[in-house]
KEKE-3310 file (N, C-alpha, C; in steps of 0.2 Angstrom, whole numbers, plus 5000, padded with zeros to 4 digits):
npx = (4918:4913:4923:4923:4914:4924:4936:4942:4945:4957:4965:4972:4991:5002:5014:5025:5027:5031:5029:5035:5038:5040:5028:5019:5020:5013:5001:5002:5000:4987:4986:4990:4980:4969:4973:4974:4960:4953:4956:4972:4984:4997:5013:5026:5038:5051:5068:5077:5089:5105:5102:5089:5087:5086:5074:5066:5066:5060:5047:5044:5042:5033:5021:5009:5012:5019:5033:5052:5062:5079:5090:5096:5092:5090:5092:5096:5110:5119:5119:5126:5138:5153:5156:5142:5138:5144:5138:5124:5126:5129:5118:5106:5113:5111:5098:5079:5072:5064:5070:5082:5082:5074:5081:5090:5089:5086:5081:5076:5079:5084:5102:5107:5119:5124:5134:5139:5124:5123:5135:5131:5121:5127:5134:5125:5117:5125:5126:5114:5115:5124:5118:5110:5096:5078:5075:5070:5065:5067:5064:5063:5061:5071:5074:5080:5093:5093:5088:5100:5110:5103:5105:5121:5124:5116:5104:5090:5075:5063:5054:5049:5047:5032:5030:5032:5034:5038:5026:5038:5047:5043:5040:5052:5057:5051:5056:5067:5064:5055:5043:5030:5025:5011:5002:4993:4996:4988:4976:4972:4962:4968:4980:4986:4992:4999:4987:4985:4994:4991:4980:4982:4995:5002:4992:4999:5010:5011:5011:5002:5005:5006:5015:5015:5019:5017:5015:5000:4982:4970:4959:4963:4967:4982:4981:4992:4995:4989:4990:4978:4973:4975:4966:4956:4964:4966:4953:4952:4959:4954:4940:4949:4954:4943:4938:4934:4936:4939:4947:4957:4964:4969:4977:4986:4991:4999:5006:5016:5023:5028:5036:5044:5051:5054:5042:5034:5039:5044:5034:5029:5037:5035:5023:5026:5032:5046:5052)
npy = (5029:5047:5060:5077:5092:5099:5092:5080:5085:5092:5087:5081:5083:5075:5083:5076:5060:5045:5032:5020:5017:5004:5002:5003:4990:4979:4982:4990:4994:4993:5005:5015:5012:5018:5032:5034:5036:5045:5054:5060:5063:5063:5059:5062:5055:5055:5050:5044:5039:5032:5017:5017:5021:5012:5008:5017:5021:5009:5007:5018:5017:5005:5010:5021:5039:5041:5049:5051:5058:5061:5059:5063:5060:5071:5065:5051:5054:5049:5036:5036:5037:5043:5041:5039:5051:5054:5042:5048:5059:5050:5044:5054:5057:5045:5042:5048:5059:5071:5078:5085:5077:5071:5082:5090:5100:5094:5101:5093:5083:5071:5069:5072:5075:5088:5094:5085:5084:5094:5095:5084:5091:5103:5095:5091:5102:5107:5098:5097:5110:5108:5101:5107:5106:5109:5107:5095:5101:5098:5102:5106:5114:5121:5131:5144:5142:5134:5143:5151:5144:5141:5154:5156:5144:5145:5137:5129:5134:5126:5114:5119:5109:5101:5115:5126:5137:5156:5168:5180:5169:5161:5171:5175:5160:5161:5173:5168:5158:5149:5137:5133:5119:5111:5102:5086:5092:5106:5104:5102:5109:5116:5121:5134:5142:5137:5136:5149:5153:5144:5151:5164:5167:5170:5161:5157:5152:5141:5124:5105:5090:5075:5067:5054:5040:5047:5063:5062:5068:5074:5066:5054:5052:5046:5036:5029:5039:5042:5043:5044:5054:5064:5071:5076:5086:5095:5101:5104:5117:5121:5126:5135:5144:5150:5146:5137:5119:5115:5126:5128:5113:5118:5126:5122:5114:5119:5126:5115:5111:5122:5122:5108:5108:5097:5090:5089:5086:5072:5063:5064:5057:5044:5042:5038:5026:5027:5026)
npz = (5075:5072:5066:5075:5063:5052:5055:5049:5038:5042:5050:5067:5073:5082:5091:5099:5108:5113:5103:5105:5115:5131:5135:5128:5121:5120:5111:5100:5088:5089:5096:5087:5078:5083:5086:5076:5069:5080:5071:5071:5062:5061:5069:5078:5083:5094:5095:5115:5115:5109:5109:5104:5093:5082:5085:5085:5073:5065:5070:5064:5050:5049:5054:5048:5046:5056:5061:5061:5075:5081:5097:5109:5125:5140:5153:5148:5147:5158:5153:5140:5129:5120:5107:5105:5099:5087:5080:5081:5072:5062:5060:5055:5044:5036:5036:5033:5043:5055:5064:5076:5091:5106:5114:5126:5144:5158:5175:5186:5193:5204:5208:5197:5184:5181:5173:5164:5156:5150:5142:5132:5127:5121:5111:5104:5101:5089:5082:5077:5070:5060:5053:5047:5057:5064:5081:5096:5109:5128:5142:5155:5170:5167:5159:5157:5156:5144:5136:5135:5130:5117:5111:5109:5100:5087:5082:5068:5075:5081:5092:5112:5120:5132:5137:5151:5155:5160:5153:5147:5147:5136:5128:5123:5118:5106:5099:5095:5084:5088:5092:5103:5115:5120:5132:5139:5153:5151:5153:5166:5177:5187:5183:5180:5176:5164:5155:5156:5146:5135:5131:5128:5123:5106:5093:5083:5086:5094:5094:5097:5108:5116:5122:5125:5132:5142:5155:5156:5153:5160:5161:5162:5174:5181:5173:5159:5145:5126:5109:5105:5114:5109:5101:5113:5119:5109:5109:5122:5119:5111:5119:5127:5122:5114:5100:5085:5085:5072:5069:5078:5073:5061:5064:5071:5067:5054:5061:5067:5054:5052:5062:5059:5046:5036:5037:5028:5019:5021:5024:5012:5005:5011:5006:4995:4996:5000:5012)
capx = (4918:4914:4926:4918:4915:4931:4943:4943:4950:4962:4971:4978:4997:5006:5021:5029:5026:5034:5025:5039:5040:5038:5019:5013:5024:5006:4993:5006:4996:4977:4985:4991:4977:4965:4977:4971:4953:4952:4959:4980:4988:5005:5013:5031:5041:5058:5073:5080:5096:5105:5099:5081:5087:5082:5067:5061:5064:5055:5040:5040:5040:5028:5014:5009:5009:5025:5039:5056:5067:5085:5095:5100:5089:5097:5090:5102:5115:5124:5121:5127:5146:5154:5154:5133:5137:5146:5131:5118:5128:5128:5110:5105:5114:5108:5091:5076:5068:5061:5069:5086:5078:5073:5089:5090:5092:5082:5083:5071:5078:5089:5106:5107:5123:5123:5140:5136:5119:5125:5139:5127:5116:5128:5135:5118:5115:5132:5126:5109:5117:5127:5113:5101:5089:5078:5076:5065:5070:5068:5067:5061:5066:5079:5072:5085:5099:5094:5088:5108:5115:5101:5109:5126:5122:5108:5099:5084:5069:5061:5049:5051:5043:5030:5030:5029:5038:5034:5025:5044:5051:5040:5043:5062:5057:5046:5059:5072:5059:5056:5036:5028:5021:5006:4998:4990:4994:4984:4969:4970:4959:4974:4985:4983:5000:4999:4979:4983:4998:4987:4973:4984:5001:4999:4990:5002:5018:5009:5008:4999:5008:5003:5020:5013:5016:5019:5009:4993:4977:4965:4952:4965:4968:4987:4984:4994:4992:4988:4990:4971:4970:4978:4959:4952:4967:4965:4948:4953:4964:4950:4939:4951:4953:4937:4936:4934:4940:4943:4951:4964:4967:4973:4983:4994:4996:5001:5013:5021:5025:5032:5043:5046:5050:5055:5038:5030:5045:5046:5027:5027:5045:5033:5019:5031:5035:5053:5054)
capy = (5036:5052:5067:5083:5094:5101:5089:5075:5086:5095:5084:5084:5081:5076:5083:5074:5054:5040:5026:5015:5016:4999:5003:5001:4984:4973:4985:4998:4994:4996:5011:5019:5014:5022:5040:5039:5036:5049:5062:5061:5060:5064:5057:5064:5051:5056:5046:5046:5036:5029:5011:5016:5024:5008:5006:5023:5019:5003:5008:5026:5013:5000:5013:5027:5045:5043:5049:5049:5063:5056:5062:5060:5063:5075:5062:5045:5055:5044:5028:5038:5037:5048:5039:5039:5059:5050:5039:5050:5062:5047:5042:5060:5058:5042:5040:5055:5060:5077:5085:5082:5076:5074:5084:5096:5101:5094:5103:5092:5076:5073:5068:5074:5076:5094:5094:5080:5086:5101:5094:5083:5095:5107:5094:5091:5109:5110:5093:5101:5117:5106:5097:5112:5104:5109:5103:5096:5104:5095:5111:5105:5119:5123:5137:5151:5140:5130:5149:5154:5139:5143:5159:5152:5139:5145:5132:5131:5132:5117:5116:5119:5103:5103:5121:5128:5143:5161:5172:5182:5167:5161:5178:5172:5157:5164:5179:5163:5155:5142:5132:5129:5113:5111:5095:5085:5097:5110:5100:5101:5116:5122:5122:5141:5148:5135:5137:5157:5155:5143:5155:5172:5167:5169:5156:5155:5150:5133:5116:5102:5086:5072:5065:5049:5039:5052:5067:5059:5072:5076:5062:5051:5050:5046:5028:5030:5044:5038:5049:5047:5058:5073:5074:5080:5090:5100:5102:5110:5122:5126:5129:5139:5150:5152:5146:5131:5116:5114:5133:5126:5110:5120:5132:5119:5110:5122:5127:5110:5111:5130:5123:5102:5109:5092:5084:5088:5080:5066:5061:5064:5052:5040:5038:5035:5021:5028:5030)
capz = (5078:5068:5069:5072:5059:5049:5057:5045:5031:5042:5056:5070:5073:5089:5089:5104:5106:5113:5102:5105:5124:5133:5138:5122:5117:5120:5109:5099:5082:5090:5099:5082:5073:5091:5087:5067:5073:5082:5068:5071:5055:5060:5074:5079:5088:5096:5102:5119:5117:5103:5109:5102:5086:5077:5088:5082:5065:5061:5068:5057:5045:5052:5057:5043:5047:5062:5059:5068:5078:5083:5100:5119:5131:5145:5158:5148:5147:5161:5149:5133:5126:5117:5103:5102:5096:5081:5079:5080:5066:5054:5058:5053:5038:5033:5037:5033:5049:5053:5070:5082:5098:5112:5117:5131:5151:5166:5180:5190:5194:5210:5208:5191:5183:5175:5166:5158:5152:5146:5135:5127:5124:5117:5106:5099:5096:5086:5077:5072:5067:5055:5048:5046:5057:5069:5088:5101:5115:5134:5146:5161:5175:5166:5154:5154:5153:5138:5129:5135:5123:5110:5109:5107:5095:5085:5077:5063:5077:5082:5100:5117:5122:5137:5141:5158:5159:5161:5147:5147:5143:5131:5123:5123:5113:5099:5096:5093:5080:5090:5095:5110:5114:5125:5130:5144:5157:5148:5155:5170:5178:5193:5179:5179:5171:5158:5153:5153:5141:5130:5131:5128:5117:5101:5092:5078:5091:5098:5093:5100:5108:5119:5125:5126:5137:5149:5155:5157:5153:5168:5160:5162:5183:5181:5168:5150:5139:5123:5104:5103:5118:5106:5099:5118:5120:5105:5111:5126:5119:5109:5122:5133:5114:5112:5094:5084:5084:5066:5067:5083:5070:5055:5066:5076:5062:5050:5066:5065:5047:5053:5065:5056:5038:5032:5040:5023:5012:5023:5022:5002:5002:5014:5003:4988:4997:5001:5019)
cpx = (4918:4918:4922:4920:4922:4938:4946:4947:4956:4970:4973:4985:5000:5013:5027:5026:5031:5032:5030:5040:5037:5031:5015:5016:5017:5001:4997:5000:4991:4978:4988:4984:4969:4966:4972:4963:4950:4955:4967:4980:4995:5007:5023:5036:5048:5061:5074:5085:5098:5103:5092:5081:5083:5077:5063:5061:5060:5048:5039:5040:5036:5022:5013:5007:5014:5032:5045:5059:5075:5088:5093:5098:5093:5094:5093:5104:5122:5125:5125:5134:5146:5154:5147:5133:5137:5139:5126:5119:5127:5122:5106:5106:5110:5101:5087:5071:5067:5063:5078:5082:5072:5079:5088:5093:5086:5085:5078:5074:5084:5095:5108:5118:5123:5127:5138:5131:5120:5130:5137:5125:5119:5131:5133:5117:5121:5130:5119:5110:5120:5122:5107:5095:5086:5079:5070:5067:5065:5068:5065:5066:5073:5080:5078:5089:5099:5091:5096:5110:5111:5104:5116:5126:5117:5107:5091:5078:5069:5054:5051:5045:5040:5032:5028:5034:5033:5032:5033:5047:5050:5039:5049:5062:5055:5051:5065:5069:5057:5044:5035:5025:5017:5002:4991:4989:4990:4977:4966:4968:4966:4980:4985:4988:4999:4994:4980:4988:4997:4981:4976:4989:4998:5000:4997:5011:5014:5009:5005:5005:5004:5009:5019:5019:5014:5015:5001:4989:4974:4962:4955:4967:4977:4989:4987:4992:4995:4987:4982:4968:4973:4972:4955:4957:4966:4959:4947:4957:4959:4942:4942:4951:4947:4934:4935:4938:4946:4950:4957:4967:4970:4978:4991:4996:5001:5010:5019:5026:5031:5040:5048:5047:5049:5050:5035:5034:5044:5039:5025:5032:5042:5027:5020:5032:5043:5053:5060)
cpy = (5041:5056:5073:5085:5097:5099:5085:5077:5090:5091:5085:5079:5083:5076:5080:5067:5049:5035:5022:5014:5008:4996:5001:4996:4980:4976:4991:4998:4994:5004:5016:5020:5019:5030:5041:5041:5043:5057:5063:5057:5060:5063:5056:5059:5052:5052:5050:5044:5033:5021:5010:5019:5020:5006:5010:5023:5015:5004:5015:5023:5007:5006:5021:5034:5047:5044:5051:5056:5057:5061:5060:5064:5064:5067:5051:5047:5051:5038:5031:5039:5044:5046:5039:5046:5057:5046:5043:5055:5057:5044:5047:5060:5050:5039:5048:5054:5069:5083:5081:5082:5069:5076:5089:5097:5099:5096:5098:5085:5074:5069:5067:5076:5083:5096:5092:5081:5092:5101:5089:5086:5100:5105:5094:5096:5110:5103:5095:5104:5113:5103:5101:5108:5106:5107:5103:5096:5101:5098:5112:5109:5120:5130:5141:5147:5137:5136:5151:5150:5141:5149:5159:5149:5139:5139:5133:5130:5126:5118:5114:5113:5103:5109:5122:5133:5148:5164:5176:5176:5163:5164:5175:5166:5156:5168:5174:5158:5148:5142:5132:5124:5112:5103:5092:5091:5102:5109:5102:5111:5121:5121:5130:5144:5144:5136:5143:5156:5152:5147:5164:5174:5167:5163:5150:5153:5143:5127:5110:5095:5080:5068:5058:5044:5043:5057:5065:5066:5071:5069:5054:5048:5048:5038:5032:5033:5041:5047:5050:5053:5065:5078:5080:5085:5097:5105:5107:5115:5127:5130:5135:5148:5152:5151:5140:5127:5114:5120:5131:5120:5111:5123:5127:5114:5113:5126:5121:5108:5118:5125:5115:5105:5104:5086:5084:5085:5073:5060:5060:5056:5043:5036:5036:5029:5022:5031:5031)
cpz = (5073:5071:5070:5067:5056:5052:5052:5040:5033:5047:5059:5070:5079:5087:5091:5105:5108:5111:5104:5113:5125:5135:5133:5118:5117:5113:5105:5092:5086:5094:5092:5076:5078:5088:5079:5066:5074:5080:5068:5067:5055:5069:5075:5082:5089:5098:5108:5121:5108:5103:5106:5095:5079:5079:5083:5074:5062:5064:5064:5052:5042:5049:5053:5046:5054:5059:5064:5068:5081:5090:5106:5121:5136:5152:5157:5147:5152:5155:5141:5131:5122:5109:5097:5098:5090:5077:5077:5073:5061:5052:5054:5046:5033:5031:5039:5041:5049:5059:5073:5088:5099:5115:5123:5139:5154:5173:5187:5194:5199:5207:5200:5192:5177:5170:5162:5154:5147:5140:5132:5123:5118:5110:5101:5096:5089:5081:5073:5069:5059:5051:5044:5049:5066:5075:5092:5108:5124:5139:5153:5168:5175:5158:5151:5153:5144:5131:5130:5129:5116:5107:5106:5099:5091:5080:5073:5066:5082:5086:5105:5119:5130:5140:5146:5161:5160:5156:5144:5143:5136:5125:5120:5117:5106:5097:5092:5088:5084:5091:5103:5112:5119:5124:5134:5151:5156:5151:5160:5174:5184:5189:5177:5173:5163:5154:5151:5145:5134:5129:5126:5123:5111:5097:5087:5081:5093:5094:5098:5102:5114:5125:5129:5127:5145:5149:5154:5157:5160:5170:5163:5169:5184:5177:5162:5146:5133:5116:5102:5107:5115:5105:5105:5121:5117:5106:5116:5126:5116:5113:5127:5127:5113:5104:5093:5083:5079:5064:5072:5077:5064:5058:5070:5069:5055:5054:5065:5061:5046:5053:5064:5049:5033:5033:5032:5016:5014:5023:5014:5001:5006:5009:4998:4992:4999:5010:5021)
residu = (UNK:UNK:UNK:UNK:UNK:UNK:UNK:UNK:UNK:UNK:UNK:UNK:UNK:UNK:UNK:UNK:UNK:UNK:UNK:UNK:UNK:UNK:UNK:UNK:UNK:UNK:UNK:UNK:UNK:UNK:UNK:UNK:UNK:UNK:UNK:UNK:UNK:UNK:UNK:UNK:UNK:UNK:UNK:UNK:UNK:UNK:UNK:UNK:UNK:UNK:UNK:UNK:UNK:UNK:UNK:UNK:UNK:UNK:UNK:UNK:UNK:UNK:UNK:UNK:UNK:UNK:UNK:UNK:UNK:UNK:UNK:UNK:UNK:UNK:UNK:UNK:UNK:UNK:UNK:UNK:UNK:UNK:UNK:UNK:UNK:UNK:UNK:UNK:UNK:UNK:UNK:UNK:UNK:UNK:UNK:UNK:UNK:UNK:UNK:UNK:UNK:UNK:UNK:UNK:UNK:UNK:UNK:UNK:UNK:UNK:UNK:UNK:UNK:UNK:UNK:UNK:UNK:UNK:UNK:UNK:UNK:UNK:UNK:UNK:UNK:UNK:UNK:UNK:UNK:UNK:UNK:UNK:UNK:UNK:UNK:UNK:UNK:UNK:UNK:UNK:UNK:UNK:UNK:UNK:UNK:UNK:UNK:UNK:UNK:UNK:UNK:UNK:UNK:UNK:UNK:UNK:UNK:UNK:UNK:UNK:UNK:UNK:UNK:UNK:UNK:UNK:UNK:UNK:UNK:UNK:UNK:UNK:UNK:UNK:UNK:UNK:UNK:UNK:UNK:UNK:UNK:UNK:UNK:UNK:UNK:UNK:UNK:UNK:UNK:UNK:UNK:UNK:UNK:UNK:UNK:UNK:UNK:UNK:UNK:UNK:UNK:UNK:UNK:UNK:UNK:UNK:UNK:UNK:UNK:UNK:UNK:UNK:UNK:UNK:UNK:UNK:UNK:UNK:UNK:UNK:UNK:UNK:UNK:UNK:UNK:UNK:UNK:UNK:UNK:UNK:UNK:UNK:UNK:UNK:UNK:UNK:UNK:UNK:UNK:UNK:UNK:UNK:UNK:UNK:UNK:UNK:UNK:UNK:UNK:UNK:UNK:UNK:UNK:UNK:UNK:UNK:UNK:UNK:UNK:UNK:UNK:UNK:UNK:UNK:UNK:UNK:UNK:UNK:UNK:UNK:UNK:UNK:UNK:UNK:UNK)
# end
C-alpha cells in the first residue's frame, strides 16, 4: 500500500483507541501493524478501569508508536473502589504515559448512577491537576456539566473526546485550552452539526481519533473500527476542509502534540528503549 503523497513524512495520530479491547484479542498485531500501514504513527490508548492499567501498558510496550493514558471511565464507575483513585495516582507516578483518561460524564446511558460519576470524575480532575497532566475527557450528553468542573478544577488541556456538542460549546472548550476530537462520526453525510463543526472550527483546535473499536465509520456498516481506518478519516476531514491531506496530517498532528505535551518525550524515551 503506498501513502498519498506528503503522508509518509508527516503521520497521522489517533488520539483515542482501545487497542486493547477484547475484539482485537485474535489479530491485535496484524491490526497494529494494518494502522502503521496505512500512515498511523502514534496510537493513543486510554484506560477504562484500573483492571486494564496493565493491559494498557504491556501493549504500549508490545506494539511501537502506542502509548498509554490511565483513568476510570464514567460508564465502570459502579465496578471502581475507592481505592483505584490510590492506584491510579501511583500508576501515574510510576509509569510514563501521556494523558489522565478516559475520565469523564455520560449522560446517555439508562440507569446511570450520576453521583457516583461525578465524584470520580472530580477525583480525576484533582488527581491530574496534581500531576500536571492533561485529560481525555468522556462527554457524552453531558457537555455543560463536565465544562462546569473544568472550571473548578482547571487542568493542563487534554481533548474532548468524540465531539458533538454545539459550536458555543465547542467555543467553551477551546477558550479552556482544551482539543476536539473528531472521528468516525464525521463520515457519515446526515451527520450535519458534526461535518459543519469539522468543516468551520478552527483548524488548529481538532485532532483526529478513531475510538476504535467503537464508532464505526460510514464505510464500515456497523463491523469494528479499526486505527487503519484513521487514514480515510483524515481524508474526509480533508475533504469537508477543502485542503490537502498532507496539510489535515501536519495540523492534527502537531494538535496532538498541543494538547499530549509528553507524547513527544514519551516516543523519544520509547525509542531509547526506555518505555
Amino acid at each position: 500500500m503506498s501513502l498519498p503523497a506528503g503522508l509518509a513524512e508527516t503521520g497521522l495520530i489517533d488520539t483515542h483507541c482501545h487497542l486493547d479491547a477484547a475484539e482485537f484479542d485474535g489479530d491485535r498485531a496484524a491490526i497494529a501493524a494494518a494502522a502503521a500501514t496505512a500512515g498511523v504513527t502514534t496510537i493513543v490508548v486510554p484506560a477504562i478501569e484500573r483492571a486494564n492499567f496493565g493491559t494498557v501498558a504491556s501493549i504500549c510496550r508490545e506494539f511501537a508508536g502506542c502509548v498509554p493514558a490511565y483513568g476510570i471511565h464514567p460508564l465502570f464507575v459502579a465496578r471502581a473502589r475507592e481505592e483505584d483513585l490510590a492506584a491510579l495516582d501511583d500508576t501515574l507516578r510510576e509509569n510514563p504515559c501521556v494523558a489522565v483518561g478516559e475520565i469523564g460524564l455520560d449522560n446517555f446511558v439508562p440507569d446511570r448512577d450520576e453521583a457516583l460519576q461525578e465524584r470520580y470524575f472530580l477525583a480525576q480532575l484533582e488527581i491530574a491537576r496534581q500531576h500536571g497532566l492533561p485529560v481525555l475527557l468522556h462527554v457524552r450528553r453531558a457537555i455543560d456539566q463536565v465544562l462546569k468542573h473544568l472550571r473548578r478544577i482547571p487542568v493542563p488541556g487534554g481533548i474532548a473526546h468524540a465531539f458533538n456538542g454545539s459550536r458555543q460549546q465547542a467555543d467553551e472548550f477551546i477558550k479552556l485550552g482544551f482539543m476536539l476530537g473528531f472521528g468516525g462520526a464525521m463520515t457519515f453525510s446526515g451527520s450535519k452539526r458534526i461535518r459543519e463543526l469539522a468543516a468551520t472550527l478552527p483548524l488548529d483546535s481538532i485532532v483526529l481519533e478513531t475510538d476504535a473499536p467503537d464508532i464505526p465509520p460510514q464505510w464500515k456498516d456497523g463491523a469494528a473500527n479499526t486505527p487503519a481506518d484513521l487514514l480515510p478519516i483524515a481524508e474526509t476531514l480533508a475533504q469537508l476542509r477543502g485542503l490537502p491531506l498532507a496539510g489535515i496530517a501536519a495540523a492534527t498532528s502537531a494538535n496532538a502534540y498541543m494538547a499530549l505535551p509528553r507524547l513527544k518525550n514519551f516516543q523519544h524515551n520509547t525509542q531509547r528503549g526506555k518505555p
